[in-house]
Structure formats: structure tokens, C-alpha cells
N, C-alpha and C positions, 0 to 999 in steps of 0.2 A: 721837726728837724730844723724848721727854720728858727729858732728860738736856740737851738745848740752851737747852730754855725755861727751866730751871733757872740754867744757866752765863751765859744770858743775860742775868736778870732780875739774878742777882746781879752783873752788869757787865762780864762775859765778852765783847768785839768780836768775836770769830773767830762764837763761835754766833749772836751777833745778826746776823754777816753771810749764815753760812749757811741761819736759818733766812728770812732776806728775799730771799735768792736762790732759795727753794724754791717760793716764794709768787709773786713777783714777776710770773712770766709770765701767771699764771691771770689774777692780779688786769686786768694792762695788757688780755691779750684779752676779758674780760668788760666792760672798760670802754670799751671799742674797738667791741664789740656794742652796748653800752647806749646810746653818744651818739653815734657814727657818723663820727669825725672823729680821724684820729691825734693830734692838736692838745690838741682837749678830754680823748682819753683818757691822753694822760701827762700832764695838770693833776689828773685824778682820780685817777691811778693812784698819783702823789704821797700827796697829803693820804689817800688809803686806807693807804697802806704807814704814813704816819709814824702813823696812827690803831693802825696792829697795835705798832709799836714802844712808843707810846707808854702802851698799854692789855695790851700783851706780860703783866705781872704778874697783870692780871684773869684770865686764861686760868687757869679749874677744871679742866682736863682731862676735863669730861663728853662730850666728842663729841670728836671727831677736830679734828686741828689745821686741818687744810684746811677743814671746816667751819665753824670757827671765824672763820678769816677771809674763809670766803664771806659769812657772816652780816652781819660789816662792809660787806664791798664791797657787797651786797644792798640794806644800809639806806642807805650812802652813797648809792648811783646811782637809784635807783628815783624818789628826790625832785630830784637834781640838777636847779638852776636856771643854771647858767654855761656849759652848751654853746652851738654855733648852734643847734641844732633844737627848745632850748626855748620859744621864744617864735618858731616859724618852721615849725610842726607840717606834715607831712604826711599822707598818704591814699593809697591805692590807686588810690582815684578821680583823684588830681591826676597821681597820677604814670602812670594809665592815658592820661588826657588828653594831659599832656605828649608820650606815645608816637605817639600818633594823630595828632595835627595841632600839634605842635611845628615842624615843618617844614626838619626838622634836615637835608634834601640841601640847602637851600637857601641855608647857611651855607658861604662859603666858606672853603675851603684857605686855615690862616694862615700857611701853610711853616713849623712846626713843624723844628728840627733834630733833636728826638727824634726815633726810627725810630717808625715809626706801629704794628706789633705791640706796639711798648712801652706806649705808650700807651692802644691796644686793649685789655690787659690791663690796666692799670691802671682805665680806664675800669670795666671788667666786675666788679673784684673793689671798687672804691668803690659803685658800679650797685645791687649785691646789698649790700652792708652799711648802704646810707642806708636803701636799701627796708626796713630794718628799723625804719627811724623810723615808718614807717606802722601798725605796730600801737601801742596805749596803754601806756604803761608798764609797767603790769603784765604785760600778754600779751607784750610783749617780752621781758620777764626769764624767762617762763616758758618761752618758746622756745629763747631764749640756752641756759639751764641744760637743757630737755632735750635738743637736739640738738647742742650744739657739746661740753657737760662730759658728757652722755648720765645725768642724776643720778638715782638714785630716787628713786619719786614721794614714799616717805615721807620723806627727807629735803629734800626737794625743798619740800613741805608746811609742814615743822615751818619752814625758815628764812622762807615767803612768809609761814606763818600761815596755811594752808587746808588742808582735808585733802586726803590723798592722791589719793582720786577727783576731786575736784576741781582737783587740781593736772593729773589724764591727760586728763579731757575740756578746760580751756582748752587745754592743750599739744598736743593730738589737732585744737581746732578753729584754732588760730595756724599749724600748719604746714599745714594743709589751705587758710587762708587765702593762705598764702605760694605753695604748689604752683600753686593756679589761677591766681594773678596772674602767675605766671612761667610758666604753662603757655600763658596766654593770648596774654602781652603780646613775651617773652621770646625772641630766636631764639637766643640760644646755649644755654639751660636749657631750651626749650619750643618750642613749636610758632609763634610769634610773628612780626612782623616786625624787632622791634627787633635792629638790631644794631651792638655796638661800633663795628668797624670803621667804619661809614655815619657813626658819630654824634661822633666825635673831635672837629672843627672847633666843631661846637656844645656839647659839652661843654666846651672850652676857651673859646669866648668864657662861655658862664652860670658861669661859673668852678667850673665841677664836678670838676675836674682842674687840675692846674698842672706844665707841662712842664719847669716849674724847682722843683717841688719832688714828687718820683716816691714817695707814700709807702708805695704796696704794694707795689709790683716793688722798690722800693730795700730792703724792708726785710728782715729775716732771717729766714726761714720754721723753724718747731718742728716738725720732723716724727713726733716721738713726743708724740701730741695729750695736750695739757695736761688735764687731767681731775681729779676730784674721788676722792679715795679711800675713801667712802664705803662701796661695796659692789665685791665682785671682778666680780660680770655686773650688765649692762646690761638694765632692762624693756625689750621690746618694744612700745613705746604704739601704733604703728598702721604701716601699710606702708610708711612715707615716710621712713625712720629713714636712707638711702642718698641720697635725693633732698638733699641739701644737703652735700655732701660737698667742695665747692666751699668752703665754707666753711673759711679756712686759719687754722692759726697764730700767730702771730707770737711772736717773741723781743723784751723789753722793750727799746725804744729807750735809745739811748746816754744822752740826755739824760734820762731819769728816771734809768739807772743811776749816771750821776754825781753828782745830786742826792740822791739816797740815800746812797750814798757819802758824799759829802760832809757831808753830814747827820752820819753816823755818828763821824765823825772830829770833828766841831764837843762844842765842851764844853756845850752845851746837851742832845745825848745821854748825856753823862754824868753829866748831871743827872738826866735821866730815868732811865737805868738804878738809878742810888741811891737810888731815890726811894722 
């Protein structure tokens, strides 16, 4: 890597591609955690990528490159104001409510032409990633990074700014948050009544899903989990490290890749490479 940062900065295209194709996925799925919406997370995953390109030369090689550009994406999302859910917060409590007496049999069948397992799942894997709006920013990110990237807590620490114990107790109480509320409320993850299938109709009229635009079943799963290269083993912070395992993937959408691209190819990168 340190032979690309090099060839890069000095205005090398091959290495500035490869080293944005390396990054690319972590960045999209962390940001895909962060604000809850494929939409909002290829607007961030942008402006984060072109921040690594354009800041490529700052890189001292004190810490690993991956950390490097967690750091970024960290400080970009943590404050982001341009998603839906910034000014549209949720709670456990709302969304327990919602469960309870939303009264989601009572919405009728809109004959959907999608097949209704498609959207089931679709349902279920958006269901679980909004529910991540329901923690506060911070305990969000804290969860993100330890259970989806599995990071340790000292690096984990050094990029939030908190020390490491304090990075496993938030981390230890965010996913114990998460467990009961999906343990309670949940039928396909817990013991609950809520389930996908019942809840399709009403998911598509609250526009919680859109049958013309499929964007977790549509999209292209990473089966070899994107992760931080920090340390070769993974802390164990507390029993629940399996219980989210639901949590997928993803491969960076076409349209952030060709806006990168594209990017890359524009003589304004060539500006910055010379810079």
C-alpha cells in the first residue's frame, strides 16, 4: 500500500484507482449503517471517497491505511446533517409503539407485482438497519464499528476519542440495547410478534420500502466481510458478537462507482494529484 500512496500522490491513475477500490466498500457500508438509507449512503460515501483522494498526500503512514480512512469516514458521518433521519430521529420506544398498535393487518393488499418473499426480505434487511437510527450517534458508530468491522477497542477508542474501556462498556450496552428490542418486539430475530411477511402492505403504503426501487435484494452482497485491518483476532466484548450476523454486506453501488470514476478521469483530479 505504501508503494500506491506514493505512485498516487505523485499522479499515478492505476494506484489512485486501486487504492479507492480497496476502501470503497468499507467506506459505502459504514455509511449505509450510519444513516440508514442507500440514497443518503452513496451521497456520503462520495464526498468521504473524494475527501481520501483529495487529502491522499496528508497520509503519514502512522497507523494503517484502513484506519486512516475510517478516521475520515468517522468524523464525516458522526455529524452528518443531509440524511432523512437527521431531523426525523427515532427511539425504540416509537418504533416499539409502531409494532404494537400500528395496526398493520389492517392495511390492505396493494397487489404489488413484486413477489411478496422479495419484498419480505427486503422489508426485514431495511426493518433492522433503520432500527439503527434509534441509538444516538455516537452509540451508533460504536456499534457499527464493533460488530459489523468487529475493531478493537483500542483502535476503536483512539479514532472516537474515548478510551478503550469505555469504547467495550458503550459497545457491550448498544448491543444489549439492540438484543432486547429485537428480542422483544422481533418475530424473525426474537421472540416477538412482528413479522415481515404480515407487515408488506403497510410498509409500502408508510413508504418504508418501494417495490420499484428493491434496494437490499437488488443489491450485490460481499461475502468476504469488509473489515478493518487493524488487528489479526477479533475482542470478544460480551456474548452477542453472533446475534447480528444478519447484518450483510454490500458491494459499493454502480452509481457512486461511476462517480468516482468519473471523478478520476475529470482534470480537476489532476489537479489535485499535482498538488
Amino acid at each position: 500500500m505504501e508503494n500506491l500512496i506514493e505512485k498516487a500522490v505523485a499522479g499515478d491513475k492505476k494506484s489512485l484507482e486501486e487504492i479507492i477500490l480497496s476502501v470503497q466498500d468499507t467506506v459505502f457500508n459504514l455509511s449505509l449503517r450510519m444513516l440508514g438509507s442507500f440514497a443518503d449512503a452513496e451521497d456520503a460515501s462520495q464526498e468521504i471517497l473524494l475527501k481520501v483522494i483529495t487529502h491522499l498526500s496528508s497520509f503519514r503512514q502512522e497507523s494503517a491505511f484502513s484506519t486512516w480512512v475510517f478516521r475520515i469516514a468517522v468524523n464525516h458521518l458522526k455529524d452528518y446533517k443531509k440524511h432523512m433521519f437527521a431531523h426525523q430521529s427515532l427511539s425504540f420506544e416509537y418504533y416499539g409503539d409502531d409494532i404494537e398498535n400500528g395496526r398493520a393487518e389492517e392495511v390492505p393488499d396493494s397487489g404489488q407485482e413484486v413477489d411478496q418473499s422479495i419484498l419480505a426480505e427486503e422489508l426485514k434487511m431495511s426493518c433492522t438497519n433503520v432500527m439503527l437510527q434509534c441509538l444516538d450517534s455516537e452509540s451508533r458508530c460504536i456499534f457499527v464499528l464493533g460488530t459489523m468491522f468487529n475493531l478493537d477497542s483500542h483502535a476503536a477508542g483512539e479514532l472516537l476519542g474515548i478510551t478503550p474501556e469505555a469504547y467495550r462498556q458503550r459497545l457491550s450496552r448498544a448491543r444489549r440495547r439492540m438484543a432486547d428490542f429485537l428480542s422483544k418486539y422481533c418475530g424473525e430475530y426474537g421472540s416477538g410478534k412482528c413479522r415481515c411477511s404480515n407487515r408488506i402492505a403497510y410498509a409500502v403504503q408508510n413508504h418504508r420500502i418501494n417495490p420499484g426501487r428493491l434496494d437490499y435484494t437488488a443489491a450485490e452482497e460481499v461475502h468476504e466481510k469488509t473489515r478493518l485491518d487493524v488487528k489479526e483476532t477479533m475482542e470478544e466484548i460480551d456474548d452477542l458478537a453472533q446475534v447480528y450476523s444478519f447484518y450483510k454486506t454490500y458491494a459499493t453501488p454502480e452509481r457512486t462507482r461511476k462517480f468516482i470514476r468519473d471523478f478520476l478521469d475529470s482534470a480537476l483530479c489532476s489537479t489535485v494529484k499535482n498538488s
